[in-house]
C-alpha positions in Angstrom: 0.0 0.0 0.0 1.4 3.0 -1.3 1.4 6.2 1.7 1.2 9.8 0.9 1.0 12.3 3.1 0.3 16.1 1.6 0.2 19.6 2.6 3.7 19.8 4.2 4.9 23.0 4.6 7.5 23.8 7.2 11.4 22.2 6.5 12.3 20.8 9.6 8.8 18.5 10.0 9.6 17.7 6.0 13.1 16.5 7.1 11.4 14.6 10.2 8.7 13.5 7.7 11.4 11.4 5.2 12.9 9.2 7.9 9.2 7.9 7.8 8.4 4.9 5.3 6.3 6.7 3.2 5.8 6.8 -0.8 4.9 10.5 -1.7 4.7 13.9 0.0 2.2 16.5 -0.9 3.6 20.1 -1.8 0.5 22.7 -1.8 1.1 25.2 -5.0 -2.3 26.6 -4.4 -2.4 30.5 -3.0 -5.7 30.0 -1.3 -4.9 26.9 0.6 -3.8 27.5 4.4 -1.0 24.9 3.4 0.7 26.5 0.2 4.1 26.5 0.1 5.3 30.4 -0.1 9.0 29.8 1.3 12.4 29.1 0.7 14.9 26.0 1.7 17.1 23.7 0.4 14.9 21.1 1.5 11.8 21.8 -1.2 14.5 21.5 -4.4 16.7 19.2 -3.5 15.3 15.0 -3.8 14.2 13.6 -0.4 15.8 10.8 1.1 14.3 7.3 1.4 13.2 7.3 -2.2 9.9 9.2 -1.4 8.5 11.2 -4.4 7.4 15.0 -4.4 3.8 15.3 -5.5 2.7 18.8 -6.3 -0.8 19.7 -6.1 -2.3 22.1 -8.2 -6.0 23.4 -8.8 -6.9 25.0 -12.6 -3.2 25.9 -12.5 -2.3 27.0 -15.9 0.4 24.5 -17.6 3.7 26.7 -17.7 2.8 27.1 -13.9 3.1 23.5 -13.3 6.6 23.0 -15.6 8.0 26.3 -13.4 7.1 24.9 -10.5 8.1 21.3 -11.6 12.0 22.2 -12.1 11.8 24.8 -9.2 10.9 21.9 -6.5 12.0 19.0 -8.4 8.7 17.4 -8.4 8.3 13.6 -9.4 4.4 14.1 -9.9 1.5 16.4 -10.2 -1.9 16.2 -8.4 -4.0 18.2 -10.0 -7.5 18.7 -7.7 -9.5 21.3 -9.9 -11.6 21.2 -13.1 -8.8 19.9 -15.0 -10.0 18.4 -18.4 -8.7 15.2 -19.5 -7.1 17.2 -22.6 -5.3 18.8 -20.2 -4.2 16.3 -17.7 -2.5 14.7 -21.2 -0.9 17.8 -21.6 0.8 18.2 -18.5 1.2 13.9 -18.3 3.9 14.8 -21.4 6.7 15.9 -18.5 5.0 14.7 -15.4 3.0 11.6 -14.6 0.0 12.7 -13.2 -2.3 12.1 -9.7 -6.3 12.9 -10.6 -8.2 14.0 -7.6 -12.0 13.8 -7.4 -14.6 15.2 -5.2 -16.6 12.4 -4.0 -19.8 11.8 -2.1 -22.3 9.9 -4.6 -21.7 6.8 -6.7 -22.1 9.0 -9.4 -19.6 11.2 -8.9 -17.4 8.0 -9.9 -18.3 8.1 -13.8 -16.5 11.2 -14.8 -13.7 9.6 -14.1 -13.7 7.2 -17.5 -13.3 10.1 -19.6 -9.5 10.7 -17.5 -8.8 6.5 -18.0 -5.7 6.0 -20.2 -4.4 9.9 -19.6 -3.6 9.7 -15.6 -1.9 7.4 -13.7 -3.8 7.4 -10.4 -7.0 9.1 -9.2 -7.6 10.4 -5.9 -11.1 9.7 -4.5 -11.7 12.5 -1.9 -14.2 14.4 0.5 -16.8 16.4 -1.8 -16.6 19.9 -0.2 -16.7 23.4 -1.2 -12.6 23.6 -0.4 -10.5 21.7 -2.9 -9.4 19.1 0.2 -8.1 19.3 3.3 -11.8 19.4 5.0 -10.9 16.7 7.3 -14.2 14.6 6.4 -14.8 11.5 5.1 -17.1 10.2 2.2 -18.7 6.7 2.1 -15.9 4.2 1.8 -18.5 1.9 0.6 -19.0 3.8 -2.4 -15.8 3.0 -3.9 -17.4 -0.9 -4.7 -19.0 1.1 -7.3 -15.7 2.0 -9.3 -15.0 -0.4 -12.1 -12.1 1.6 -14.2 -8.8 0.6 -14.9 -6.7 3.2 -13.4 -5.7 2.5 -9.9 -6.5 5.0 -7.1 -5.7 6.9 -3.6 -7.8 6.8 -1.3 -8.3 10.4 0.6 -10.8 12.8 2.9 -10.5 12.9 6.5 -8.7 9.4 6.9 -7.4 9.7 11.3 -4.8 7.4 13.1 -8.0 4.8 14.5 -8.4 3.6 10.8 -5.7 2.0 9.9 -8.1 -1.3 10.5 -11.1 0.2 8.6 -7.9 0.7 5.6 -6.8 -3.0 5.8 -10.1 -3.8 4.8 -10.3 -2.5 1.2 -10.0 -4.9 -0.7 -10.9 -3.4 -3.9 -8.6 -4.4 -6.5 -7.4 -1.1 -7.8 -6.9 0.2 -4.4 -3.5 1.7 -4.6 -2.6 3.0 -1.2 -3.9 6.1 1.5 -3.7 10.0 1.1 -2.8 11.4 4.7 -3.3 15.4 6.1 -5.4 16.9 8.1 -6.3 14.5 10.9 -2.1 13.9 11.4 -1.6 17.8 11.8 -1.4 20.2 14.9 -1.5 23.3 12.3 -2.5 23.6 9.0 0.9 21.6 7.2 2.4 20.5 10.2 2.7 17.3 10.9 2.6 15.3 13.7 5.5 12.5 13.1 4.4 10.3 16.3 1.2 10.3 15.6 2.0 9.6 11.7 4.7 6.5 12.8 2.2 5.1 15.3 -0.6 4.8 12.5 2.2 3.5 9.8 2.8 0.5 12.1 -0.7 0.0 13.0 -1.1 -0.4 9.2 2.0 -2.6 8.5 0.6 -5.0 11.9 -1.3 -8.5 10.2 
């Protein structure tokens, strides 16, 4: 199961945050987020250690945008959680593979995602709220029986350290792996790293 853990702001809980065994970290390029990253340090350009990836997350960014801030923080994938069009998400799959979030709370908020099959390489089912995530809520986990594409996904919105059995349960076959924030922080992109490392093992534990 593939961890992510987004909205990380601050330099010295990033460093704390890579001796972690995680997959991705979430870098917020979006002004009106509470998270976005609006400072300087060595540790946002240069690669992370322990192989984890830099995902940057973007909403209706406009595509020479995304390739600036690409080579400016090194990034390894894009997120993009607006009203990105599938022509576009091929666009900016040309230079970086590509995370597509979705605002969930119906089943039928699940069939817009075919038009984006074959263009992304992950979607990322999350809360549907007027912000573009980090609400801290949870959708229906149920709902996701209802998805029948091809593209694996991330599973986001409000998931807390007491559901790491609840997680273990999925057993959906393009289940990909967890998208961690706001119920691991004790400010808006600060993490807590014993609380994080306490729910990683509770995952890892058969």
């Amino acid at each position: 199961m593939k961890i992510k853990v987004c909205g990380m702001k601050y330099p010295d809980n990033i460093r704390q945050l890579t001796n972690l065994p995680i997959d991705y970290m979430g870098l917020i390029f979006y002004a009106k987020s509470p998270r976005f990253v609006d400072q300087q340090d060595d540790i946002f350009s240069a690669p992370l250690s322990g192989n984890i990836l830099k995902v940057g997350v973007f909403v209706d960014a406009d595509i020479e945008y995304i390739k600036q801030k690409a080579q400016d923080y090194n990034l390894n994938f894009a997120q993009l959680h607006g009203n990105e069009s599938p022509l576009f998400c091929k666009e900016v799959n040309s230079f970086l593979p590509i995370i597509k979030a979705f605002s969930v709370a119906e089943i039928k908020d699940l069939y817009k995602t075919k038009d984006y099959e074959g263009v992304c390489d992950y979607f990322l089912f999350d809360t549907k709220t007027p912000q573009h995530g980090g609400s801290g809520q949870k959708f229906d986990w149920h709902i996701l029986d209802a998805y029948t594409g091809n593209t694996p996904f991330l599973l986001s919105g409000g998931i807390a350290a007491e559901d790491a059995q609840a997680i273990k349960k999925i057993q959906h076959t393009r289940f990909a792996g967890i998208d961690l924030n706001s119920k691991f922080e004790t400010e808006p992109g600060l993490k807590d790293i014993d609380l994080l490392t306490t729910f990683i093992k509770a995952l890892d534990n058969e």
